[in-house]
Structures are given as C-alpha cells and as structure tokens.
C-alpha positions as CSV (number, residue, x, y, z in Angstrom):
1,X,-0.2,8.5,5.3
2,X,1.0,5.0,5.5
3,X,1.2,4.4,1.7
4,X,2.4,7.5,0.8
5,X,5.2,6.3,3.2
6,X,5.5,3.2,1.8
7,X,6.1,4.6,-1.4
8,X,9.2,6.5,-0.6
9,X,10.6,3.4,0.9
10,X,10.0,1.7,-2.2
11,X,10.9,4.1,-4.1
12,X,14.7,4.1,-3.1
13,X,14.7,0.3,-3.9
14,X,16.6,0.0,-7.0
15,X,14.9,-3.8,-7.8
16,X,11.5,-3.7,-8.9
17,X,11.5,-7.3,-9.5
18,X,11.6,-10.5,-6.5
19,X,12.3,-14.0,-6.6
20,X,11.1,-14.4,-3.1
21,X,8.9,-12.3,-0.4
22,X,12.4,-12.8,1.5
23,X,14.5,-10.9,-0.7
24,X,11.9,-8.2,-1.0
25,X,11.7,-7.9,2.7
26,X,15.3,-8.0,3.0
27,X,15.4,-5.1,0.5
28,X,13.2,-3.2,1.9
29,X,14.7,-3.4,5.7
30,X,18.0,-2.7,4.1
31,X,16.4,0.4,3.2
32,X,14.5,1.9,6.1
33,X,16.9,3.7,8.7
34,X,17.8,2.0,11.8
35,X,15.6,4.2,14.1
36,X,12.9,2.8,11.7
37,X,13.2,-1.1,12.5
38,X,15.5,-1.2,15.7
39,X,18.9,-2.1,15.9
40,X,19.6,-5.8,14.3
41,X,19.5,-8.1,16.9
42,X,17.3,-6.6,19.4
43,X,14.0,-7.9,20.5
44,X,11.8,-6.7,22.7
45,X,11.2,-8.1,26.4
46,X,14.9,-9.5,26.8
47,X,17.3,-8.6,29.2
C-alpha cells in the first residue's frame, strides 16, 4: 500500500528531475495535504 501511495504523490509532481534530495523533499511536502505532514511549524512534545 505504501508505494502505491507513494506513487500518487509523485505522480502530481510536475519535476521528474532534482538537483538536490532537498528540493525533491521540498517538492514532495509541497505536495502532500496538510493533514498529511502537520501544520508547518509544529512539532511534537512542545507546549
């Protein structure tokens, strides 16, 4: 299940080419929905 979700992620990336793992990560969080990764800026255990 995990690749075939993985897929789909990368599938609505329109680069298929990286200079750096950063701008493929950066892609691909720019991708996922918010209730996927969290709302920028959290972390867990604060507060």
């Amino acid at each position: 299940m995990y690749d075939s979700c993985m897929q789909t992620v990368l599938d609505r990336i329109d680069d298929k080419q990286f200079d750096s793992p950063d701008e493929a990560q950066s892609s691909i969080y720019n991708t996922i929905p918010v209730e996927g990764v969290g709302e920028p800026g959290q972390s867990e255990g604060e507060g």
